[in-house]
Steps between C-alpha positions, in 0.01 A plus 500: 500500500196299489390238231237596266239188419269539206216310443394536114164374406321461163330877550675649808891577676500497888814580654593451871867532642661305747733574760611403846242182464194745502295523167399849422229532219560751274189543209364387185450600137344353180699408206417441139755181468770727530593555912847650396321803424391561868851419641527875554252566764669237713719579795880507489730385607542179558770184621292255241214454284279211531228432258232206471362593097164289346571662138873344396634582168544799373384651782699364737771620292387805474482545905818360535692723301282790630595392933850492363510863378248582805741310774777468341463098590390187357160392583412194683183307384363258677396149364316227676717219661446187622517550770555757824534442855209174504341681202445259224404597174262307355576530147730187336695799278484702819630829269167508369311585772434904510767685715227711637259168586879356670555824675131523635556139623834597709358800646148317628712161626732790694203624649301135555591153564189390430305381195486791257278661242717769312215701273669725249219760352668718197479461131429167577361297804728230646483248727777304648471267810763363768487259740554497890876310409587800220404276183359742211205257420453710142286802431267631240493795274186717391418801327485793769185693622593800193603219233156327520291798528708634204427186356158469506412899397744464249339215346144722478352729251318790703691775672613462861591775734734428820371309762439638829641238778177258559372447827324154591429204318310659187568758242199821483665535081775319265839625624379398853389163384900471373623538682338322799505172273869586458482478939316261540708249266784615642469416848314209403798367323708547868172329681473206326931410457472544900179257548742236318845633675399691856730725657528677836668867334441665201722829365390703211697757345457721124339775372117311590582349836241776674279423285471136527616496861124601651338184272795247658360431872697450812911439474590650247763793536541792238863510460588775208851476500544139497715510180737739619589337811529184352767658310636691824536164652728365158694813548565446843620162464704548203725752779567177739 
């Protein structure tokens, strides 16, 4: 039976399953904080259940007790380490650092030896760099291209309608002028951190990554699943 990996974000559940060292993606779905409730619509069976989770708590709790009903197994989450195969973590309480930032990391340094640029673009925008020898030199985390436009429109008076996607540089009304500035500081944020730390390959992965990928230049590789097969690659090893 394969191994089921799911990657739970702030505002979405992918799932992908893993078997005979091939990832094979499976879908997505929104959640309210509460991705138990979706554990239904998921495939069965499977040997394992693998899970890299942003929201802790409660929640996690929640979707532990829910894969153990689902799968009759106990769920494996993932938590950054300090290290993994010439992966350092840069973080001195290397527990800290976001499972699905660690996982993203693993995946991308699996892919490329060289100097890396992992951009995730979900709920929020981060930014976490590697050198050419595997060191995590740090990252940064931002609000996302839907958190600042929320932010900003949120923070008005007059009523707003939903934006149609801009095209170019400029916004023809409000929505559009969003969220281009919402663009615009976004992939200035990953221009300037790589004027001060350059890199040869970039990955970006989340719910935003086409949207930002376009804006990003040469080098840079959309790579949606990069979560789940950072986790594929923890499940794998965990076997040997």
């Amino acid at each position: 039976m394969p191994t089921l990996l799911l990657d739970v974000g702030n505002t979405r559940l992918k799932w992908a399953s893993w078997s005979e060292d091939r990832l094979q993606p499976g879908g997505a779905q929104t959640h309210a904080g509460a991705p138990d409730e979706g554990l239904e619509a998921l495939p069965a069976p499977a040997a394992s259940v693998w899970v890299c989770d942003v929201l802790g708590g409660r929640a996690r709790e929640r979707l532990a007790a829910a894969i153990a009903r689902r799968w009759g197994c106990a769920a494996h989450f993932a938590v950054a380490q300090a290290q993994w195969k010439g992966l350092r973590n840069g973080y001195p309480e290397p527990e800290r650092l976001g499972a699905d930032r660690w996982l993203a990391m693993i995946a991308a340094r699996a892919r490329s030896a060289q100097e890396l640029c992992v951009v995730g673009a979900g709920t929020a925008l981060t930014v976490d760099l590697v050198d050419a020898e595997g060191s995590h030199l740090g990252g940064v985390i931002a609000p996302g291209l839907s958190a600042m436009r929320a932010a900003v429109l949120g923070a008005t008076r007059f009523e707003h309608r939903v934006a149609v996607e801009p095209r170019g540089w400029l916004g023809g009304d409000t929505e559009q002028a969003v969220a281009l500035g919402a663009l615009h500081a976004a992939v200035g944020l990953v221009e300037r951190l790589l004027r001060r730390y350059p890199t040869t390959t970039g990955f970006v992965h989340g719910g935003d990554a086409a949207r930002l990928l376009p804006h990003l230049g040469d080098g840079w590789h959309h790579a949606p699943d990069l979560v789940l097969e950072g986790l594929a690659l923890e499940a794998a090893e965990s076997r040997r």
